[in-house]
C-alpha positions as CSV (number, residue, x, y, z in Angstrom):
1,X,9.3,0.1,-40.1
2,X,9.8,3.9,-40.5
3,X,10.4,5.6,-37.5
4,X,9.8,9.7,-38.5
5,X,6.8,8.9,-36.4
6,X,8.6,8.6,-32.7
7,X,5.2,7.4,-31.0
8,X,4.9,4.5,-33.8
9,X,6.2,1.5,-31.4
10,X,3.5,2.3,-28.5
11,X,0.6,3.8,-30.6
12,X,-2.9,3.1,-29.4
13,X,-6.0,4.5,-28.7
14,X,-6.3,6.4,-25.5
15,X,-10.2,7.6,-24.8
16,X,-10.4,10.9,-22.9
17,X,-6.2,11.8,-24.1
18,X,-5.3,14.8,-25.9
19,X,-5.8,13.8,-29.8
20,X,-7.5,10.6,-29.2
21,X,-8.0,9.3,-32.5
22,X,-3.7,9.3,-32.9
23,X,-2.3,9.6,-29.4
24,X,-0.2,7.1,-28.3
25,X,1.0,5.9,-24.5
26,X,3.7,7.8,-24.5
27,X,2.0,10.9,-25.8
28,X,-0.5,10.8,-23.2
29,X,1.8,9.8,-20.7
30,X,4.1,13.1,-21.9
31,X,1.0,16.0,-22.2
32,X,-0.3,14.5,-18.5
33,X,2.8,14.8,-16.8
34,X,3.5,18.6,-18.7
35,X,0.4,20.1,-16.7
36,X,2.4,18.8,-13.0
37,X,1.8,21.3,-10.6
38,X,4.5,22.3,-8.6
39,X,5.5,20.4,-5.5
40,X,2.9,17.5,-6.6
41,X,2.8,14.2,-5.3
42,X,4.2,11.4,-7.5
43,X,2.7,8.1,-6.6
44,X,4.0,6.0,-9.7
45,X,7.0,4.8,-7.5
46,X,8.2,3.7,-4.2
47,X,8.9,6.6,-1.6
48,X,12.8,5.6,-1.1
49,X,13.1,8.6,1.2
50,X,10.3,7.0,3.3
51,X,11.9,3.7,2.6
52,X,15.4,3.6,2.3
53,X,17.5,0.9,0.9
54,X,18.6,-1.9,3.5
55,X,21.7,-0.2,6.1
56,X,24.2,-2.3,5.3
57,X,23.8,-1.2,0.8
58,X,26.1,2.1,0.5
59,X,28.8,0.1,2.7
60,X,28.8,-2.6,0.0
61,X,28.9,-1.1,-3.0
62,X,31.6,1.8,-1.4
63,X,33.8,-1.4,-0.9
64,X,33.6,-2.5,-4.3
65,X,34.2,0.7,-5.8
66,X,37.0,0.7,-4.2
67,X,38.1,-2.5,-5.7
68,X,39.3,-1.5,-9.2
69,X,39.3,-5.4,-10.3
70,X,35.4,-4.7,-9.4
71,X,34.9,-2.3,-12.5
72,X,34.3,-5.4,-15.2
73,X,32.5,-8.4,-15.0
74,X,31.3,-11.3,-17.6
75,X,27.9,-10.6,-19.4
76,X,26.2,-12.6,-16.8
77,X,27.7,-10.8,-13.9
78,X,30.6,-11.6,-11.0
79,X,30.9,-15.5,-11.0
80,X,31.2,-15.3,-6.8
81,X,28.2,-12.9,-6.8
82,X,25.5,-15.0,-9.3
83,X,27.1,-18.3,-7.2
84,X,25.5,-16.7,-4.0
85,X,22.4,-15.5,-5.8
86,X,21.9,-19.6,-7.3
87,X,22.5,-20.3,-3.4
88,X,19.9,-17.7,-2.7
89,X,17.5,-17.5,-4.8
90,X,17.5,-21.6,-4.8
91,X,16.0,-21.1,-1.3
92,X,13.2,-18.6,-2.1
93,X,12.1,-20.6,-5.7
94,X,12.1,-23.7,-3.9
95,X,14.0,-25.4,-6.9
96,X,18.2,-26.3,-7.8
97,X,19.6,-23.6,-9.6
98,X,23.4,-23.4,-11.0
99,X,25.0,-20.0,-11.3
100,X,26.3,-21.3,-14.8
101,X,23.1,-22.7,-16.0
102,X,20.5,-20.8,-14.8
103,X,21.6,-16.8,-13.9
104,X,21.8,-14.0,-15.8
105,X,22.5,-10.4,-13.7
106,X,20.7,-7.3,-15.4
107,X,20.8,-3.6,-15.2
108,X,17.2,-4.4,-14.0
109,X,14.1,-6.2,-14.1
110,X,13.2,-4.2,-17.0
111,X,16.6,-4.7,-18.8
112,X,15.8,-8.5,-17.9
113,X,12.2,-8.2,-19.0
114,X,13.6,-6.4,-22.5
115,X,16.6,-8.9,-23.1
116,X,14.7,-12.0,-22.8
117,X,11.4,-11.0,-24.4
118,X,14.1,-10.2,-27.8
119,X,15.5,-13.8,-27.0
120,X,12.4,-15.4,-27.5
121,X,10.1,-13.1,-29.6
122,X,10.4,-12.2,-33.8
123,X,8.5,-10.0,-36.0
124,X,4.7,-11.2,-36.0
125,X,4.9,-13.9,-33.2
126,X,2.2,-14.8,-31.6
127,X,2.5,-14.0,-27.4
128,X,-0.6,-14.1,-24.6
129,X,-0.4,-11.4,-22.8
130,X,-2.0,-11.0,-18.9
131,X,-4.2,-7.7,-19.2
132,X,-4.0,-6.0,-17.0
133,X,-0.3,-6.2,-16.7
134,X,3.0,-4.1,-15.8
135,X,2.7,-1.2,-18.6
136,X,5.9,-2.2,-20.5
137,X,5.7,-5.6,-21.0
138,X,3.3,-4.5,-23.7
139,X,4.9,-2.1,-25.2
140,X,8.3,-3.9,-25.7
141,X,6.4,-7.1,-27.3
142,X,4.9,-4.1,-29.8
143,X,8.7,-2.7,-30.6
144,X,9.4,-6.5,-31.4
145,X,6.2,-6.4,-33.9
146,X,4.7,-9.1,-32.0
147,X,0.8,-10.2,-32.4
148,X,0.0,-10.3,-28.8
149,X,-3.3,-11.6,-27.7
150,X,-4.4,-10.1,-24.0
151,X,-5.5,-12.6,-21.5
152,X,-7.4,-10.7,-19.1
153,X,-7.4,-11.2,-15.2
154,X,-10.3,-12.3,-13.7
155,X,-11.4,-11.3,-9.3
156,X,-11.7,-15.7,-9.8
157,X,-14.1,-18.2,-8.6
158,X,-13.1,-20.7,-5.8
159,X,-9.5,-20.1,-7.0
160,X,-9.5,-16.7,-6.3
161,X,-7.9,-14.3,-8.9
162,X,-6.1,-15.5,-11.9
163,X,-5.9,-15.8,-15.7
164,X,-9.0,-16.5,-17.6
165,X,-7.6,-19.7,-18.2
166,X,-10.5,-20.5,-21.5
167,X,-8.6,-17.5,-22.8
168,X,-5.4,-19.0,-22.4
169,X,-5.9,-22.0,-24.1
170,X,-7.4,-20.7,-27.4
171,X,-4.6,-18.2,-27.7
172,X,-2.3,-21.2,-27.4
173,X,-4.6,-22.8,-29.7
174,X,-4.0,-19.6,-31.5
175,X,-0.3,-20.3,-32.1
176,X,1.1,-18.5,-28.9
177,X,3.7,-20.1,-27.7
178,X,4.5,-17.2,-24.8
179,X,2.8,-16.1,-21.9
180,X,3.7,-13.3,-20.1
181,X,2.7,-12.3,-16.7
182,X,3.6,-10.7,-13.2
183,X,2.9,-12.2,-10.1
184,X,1.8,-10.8,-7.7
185,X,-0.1,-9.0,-10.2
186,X,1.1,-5.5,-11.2
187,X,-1.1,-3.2,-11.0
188,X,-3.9,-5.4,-8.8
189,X,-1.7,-7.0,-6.5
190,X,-3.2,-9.8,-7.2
191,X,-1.6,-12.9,-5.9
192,X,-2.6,-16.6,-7.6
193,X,-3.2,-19.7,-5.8
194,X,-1.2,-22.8,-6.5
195,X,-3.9,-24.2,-8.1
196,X,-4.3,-21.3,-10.7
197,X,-0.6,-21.9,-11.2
198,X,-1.2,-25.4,-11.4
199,X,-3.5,-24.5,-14.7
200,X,-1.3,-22.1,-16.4
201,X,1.4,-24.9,-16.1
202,X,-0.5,-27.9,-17.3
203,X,-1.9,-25.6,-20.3
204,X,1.4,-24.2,-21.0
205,X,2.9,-28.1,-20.8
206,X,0.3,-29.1,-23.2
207,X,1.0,-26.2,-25.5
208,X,4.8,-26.7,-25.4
209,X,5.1,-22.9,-24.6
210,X,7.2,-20.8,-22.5
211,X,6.2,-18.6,-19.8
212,X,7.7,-15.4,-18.5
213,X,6.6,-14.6,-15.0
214,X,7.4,-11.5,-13.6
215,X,8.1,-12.2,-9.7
216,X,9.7,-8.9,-8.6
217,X,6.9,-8.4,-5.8
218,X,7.2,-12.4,-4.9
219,X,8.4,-10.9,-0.9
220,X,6.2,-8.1,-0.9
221,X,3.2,-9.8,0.2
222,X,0.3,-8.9,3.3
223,X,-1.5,-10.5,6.0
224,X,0.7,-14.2,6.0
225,X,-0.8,-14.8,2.0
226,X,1.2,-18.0,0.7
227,X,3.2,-17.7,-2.1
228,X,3.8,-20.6,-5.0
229,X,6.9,-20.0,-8.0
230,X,5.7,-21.6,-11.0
231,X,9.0,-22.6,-12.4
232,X,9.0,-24.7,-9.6
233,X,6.3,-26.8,-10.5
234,X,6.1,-30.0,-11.6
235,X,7.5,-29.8,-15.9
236,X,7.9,-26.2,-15.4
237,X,11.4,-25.6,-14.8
238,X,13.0,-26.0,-18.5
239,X,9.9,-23.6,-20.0
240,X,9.8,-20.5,-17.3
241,X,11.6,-17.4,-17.3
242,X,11.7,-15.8,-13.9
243,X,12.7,-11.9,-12.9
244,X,13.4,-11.4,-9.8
245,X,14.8,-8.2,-8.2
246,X,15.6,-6.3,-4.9
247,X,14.4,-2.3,-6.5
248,X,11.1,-2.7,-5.0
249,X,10.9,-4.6,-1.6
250,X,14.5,-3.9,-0.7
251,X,14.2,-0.1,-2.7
252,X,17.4,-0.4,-4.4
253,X,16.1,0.9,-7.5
254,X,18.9,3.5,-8.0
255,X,21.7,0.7,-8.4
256,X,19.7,-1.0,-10.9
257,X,19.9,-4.3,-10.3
258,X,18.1,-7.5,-11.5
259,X,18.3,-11.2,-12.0
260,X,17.2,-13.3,-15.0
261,X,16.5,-17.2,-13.5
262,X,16.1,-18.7,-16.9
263,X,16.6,-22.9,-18.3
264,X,19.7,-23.5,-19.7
265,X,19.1,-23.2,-23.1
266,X,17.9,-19.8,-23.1
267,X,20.4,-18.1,-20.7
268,X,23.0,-17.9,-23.6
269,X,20.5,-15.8,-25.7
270,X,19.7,-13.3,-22.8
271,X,23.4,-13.5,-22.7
272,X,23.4,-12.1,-25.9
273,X,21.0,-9.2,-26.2
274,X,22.8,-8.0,-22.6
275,X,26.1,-8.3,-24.5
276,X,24.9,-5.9,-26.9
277,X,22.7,-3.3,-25.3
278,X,24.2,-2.8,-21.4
279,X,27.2,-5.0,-21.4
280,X,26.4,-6.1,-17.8
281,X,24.8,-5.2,-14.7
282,X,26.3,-2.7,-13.3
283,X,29.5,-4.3,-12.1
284,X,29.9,-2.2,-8.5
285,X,26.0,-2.5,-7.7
286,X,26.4,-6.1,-8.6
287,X,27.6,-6.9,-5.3
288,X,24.8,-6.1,-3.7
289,X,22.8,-9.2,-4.8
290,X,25.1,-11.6,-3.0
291,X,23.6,-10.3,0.2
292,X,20.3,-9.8,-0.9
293,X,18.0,-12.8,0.3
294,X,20.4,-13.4,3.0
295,X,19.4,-13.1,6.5
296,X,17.0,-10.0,6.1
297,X,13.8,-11.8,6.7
298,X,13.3,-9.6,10.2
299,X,14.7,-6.6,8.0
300,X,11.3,-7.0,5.1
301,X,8.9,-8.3,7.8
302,X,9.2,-4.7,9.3
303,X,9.0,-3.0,6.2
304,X,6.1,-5.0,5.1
305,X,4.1,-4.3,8.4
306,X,4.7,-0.3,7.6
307,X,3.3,-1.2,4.1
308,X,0.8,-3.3,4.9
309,X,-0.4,-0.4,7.9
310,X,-0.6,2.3,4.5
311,X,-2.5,-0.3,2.4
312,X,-4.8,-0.2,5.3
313,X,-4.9,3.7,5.4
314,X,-6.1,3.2,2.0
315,X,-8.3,1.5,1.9
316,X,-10.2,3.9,5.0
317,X,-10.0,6.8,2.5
318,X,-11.1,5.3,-0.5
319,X,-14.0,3.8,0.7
320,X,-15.6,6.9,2.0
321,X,-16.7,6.6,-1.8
322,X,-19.4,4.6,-2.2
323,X,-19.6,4.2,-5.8
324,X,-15.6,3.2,-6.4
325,X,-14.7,-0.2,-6.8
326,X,-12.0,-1.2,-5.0
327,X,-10.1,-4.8,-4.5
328,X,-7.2,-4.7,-3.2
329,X,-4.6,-7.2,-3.5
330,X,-2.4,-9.2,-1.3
331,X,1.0,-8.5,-2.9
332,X,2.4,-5.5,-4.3
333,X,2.1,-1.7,-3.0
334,X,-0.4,-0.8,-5.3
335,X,-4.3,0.2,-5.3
336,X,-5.9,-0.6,-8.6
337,X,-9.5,1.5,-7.9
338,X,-12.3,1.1,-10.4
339,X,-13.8,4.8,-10.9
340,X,-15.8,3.4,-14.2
341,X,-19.3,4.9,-12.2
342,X,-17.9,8.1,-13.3
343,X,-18.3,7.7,-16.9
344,X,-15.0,9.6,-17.2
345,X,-11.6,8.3,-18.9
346,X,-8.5,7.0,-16.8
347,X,-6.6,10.3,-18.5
348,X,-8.9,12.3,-18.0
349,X,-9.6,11.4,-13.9
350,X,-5.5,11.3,-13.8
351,X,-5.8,14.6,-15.1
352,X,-8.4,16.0,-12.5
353,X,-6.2,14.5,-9.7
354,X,-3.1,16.0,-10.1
355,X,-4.0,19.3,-11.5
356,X,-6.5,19.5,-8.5
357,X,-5.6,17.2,-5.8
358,X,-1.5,17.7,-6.6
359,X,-1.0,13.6,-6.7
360,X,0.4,12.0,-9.9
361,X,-1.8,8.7,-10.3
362,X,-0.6,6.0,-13.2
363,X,-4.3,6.1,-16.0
364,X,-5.4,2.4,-16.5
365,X,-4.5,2.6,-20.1
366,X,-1.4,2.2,-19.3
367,X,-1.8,-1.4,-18.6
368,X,-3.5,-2.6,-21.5
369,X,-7.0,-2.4,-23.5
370,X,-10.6,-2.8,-21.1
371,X,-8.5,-0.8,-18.2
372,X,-9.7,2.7,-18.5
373,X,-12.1,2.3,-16.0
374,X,-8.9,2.2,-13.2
375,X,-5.7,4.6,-12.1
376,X,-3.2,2.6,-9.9
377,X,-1.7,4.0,-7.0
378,X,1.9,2.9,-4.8
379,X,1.1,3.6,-1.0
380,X,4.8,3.2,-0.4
381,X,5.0,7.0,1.1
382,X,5.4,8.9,4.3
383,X,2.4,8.5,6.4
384,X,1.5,11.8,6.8
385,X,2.0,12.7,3.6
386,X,0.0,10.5,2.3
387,X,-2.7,10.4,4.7
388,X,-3.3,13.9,3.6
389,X,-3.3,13.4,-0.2
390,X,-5.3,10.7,0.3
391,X,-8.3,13.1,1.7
392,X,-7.6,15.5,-1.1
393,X,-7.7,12.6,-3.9
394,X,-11.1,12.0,-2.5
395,X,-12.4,15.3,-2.1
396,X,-11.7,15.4,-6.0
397,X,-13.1,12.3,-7.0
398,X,-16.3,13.2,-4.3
399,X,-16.9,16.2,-6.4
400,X,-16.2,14.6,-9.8
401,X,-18.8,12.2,-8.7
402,X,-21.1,14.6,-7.0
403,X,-21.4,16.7,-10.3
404,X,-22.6,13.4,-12.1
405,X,-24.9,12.3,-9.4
406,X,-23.5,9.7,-8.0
């Protein structure tokens, strides 16, 4: 591949973007941000001003950093820190993990999404890919030269939302022997019952293929909803890959932590591509993780009650539009609303709402083909802050759909 052209790795076609016929996500992404007013609201990310990291994180890390044996660590992280994270994370999954075996600590999720997608993927491989799904899981399987095949998500019959599981099994049919997808769903918030997992595990068991699940919202979840691991089902354990991370919930984004729970017989490949891009996790931060899990469940059930209270504030706003579609989830801090009634591109609304409302929404194409219809949205702000960008988002879209007769 020649790279003189820098957009070549994420080039698609973008409806409604500035040189449609060539522009690629990162173009679009680029000439949308560029027109930013000043003092504009940026709702592509938590608020960790609004929601600061847990009180006892700065305490942590300022001890380690003051521990100069603390500066290095193995590829895989501190052995005393991943054997508390097996411990851990044992207890959320449901499952037996070994620090040794089965834990790999990364500069986060998306360093673990990156390292283990080049572990299993080659030029022209065949991978299913959930559509929509988190924006760069796409667009690193395209720098690997993959052949991905999108397996949209459907709202769901009896099973409530999932994987259109007829489209998963031709594309293992196909020759994929990957599927990768986030759960809860990000951008719907979407979260899958265990009998939709049940299906993507027996097909995946019956296709001998691997699955990456992306699980970083797996405590972020409203209203009670159950939540089901799938490498914890039955045959499930020796073909999933599982990130997991404390940036969102626990907003500790900023020391960039994440863990990898993989088999055993992929761990030393992660292993490998970490050895050769980041080195490790970063060792002081990496601390951080052996009290993550531990004893904060009164800690998140406070923070989700706050979220959950914005998700409702939400909602209230945008459905003072009668035409917009909106379902929200019961995991994540996202809004995924369908403006399709407006006949106008995911750019080019973006564009309208932060050149005219001042809020920085995420355009649908970000998250893969047949998603221009939808902007996504993280309520994780101050209240009044967003309470009041919330009436001028609307004020926008009322007039953009006022001046098309809606």
């Amino acid at each position: 591949m020649a790279f003189d052209d820098p957009d070549q790795i994420t080039r698609l076609r973008i409806p409604g973007s500035p040189g449609a016929d060539h522009a690629s996500a990162r173009a679009a992404d680029l000439a949308l941000i560029a027109q930013a007013p000043e003092g504009f609201l940026d709702t592509t990310h938590f608020d960790t001003v609004r929601f600061p990291p847990p009180p006892w994180a700065a305490d942590v890390f300022d001890a380690a950093q003051r521990d100069g044996a603390m500066a290095y660590s193995p590829y895989r992280g501190h052995l005393p820190v991943r054997e508390a994270v097996a411990r851990n994370v044992s207890g959320l999954m449901g499952m037996d993990l070994h620090a040794d075996e089965n834990i790999v600590l990364v500069p986060g999720t998306q360093a673990g999404l990156f390292a283990t997608l080049s572990a299993l993927v080659g030029a022209e491989d065949k991978v299913a890919l959930a559509t929509p799904d988190y924006l760069f899981s796409g667009r690193i399987l395209s720098f690997l030269g993959a052949d991905i095949t999108h397996v949209p998500l459907l709202a769901g019959g009896n099973a409530g939302p999932g994987p259109d599981m007829a489209a998963l099994a031709a594309a293992f049919a196909g020759g994929a022997r990957l599927f990768v997808f986030s759960h809860p769903n990000n951008p719907t918030g979407a979260v899958f019952s265990a009998e939709t997992l049940a299906e993507i595990a027996r097909l995946a068991i019956a296709a001998d293929a691997t699955v990456l699940v992306d699980e970083l919202y797996a405590r972020l979840l409203h209203d009670g909803t159950p939540y089901h691991h799938l490498a914890a089902l039955p045959g499930m354990a020796r073909r999933t890959v599982t990130l997991l991370g404390p940036s969102k919930t626990e907003s500790l984004s900023g020391y960039r932590l994440g863990v990898v729970v993989a088999p055993p017989a992929l761990s030393p490949a992660i292993e490998d591509v970490l050895s050769i891009t980041a080195l490790r996790a970063p060792a002081y931060a990496q601390t951080l993780l052996a009290h993550w899990l531990a004893e904060d469940g009164p800690w998140v059930a406070a923070r989700i009650r706050d979220l959950t209270a914005l998700r409702a504030m939400t909602e209230r706003h945008l459905r003072r539009l009668p035409w917009l579609k909106l379902n929200l989830g019961q995991g994540t801090a996202y809004a995924w609303p369908d403006v399709g009634a407006l006949g106008m591109s995911a750019y080019a609304v973006a564009e309208r709402l932060l050149v005219d409302a001042g809020v920085l929404v995420s355009p649908g194409y970000q998250f893969g083909p047949d998603c221009n219809a939808h902007f996504r949205v993280c309520y994780a702000r101050d209240e009044g802050e967003w309470d009041a960008a919330l009436d001028r988002m609307v004020g926008v879209l009322s007039d953009l759909g006022t001046a098309r007769g809606l």
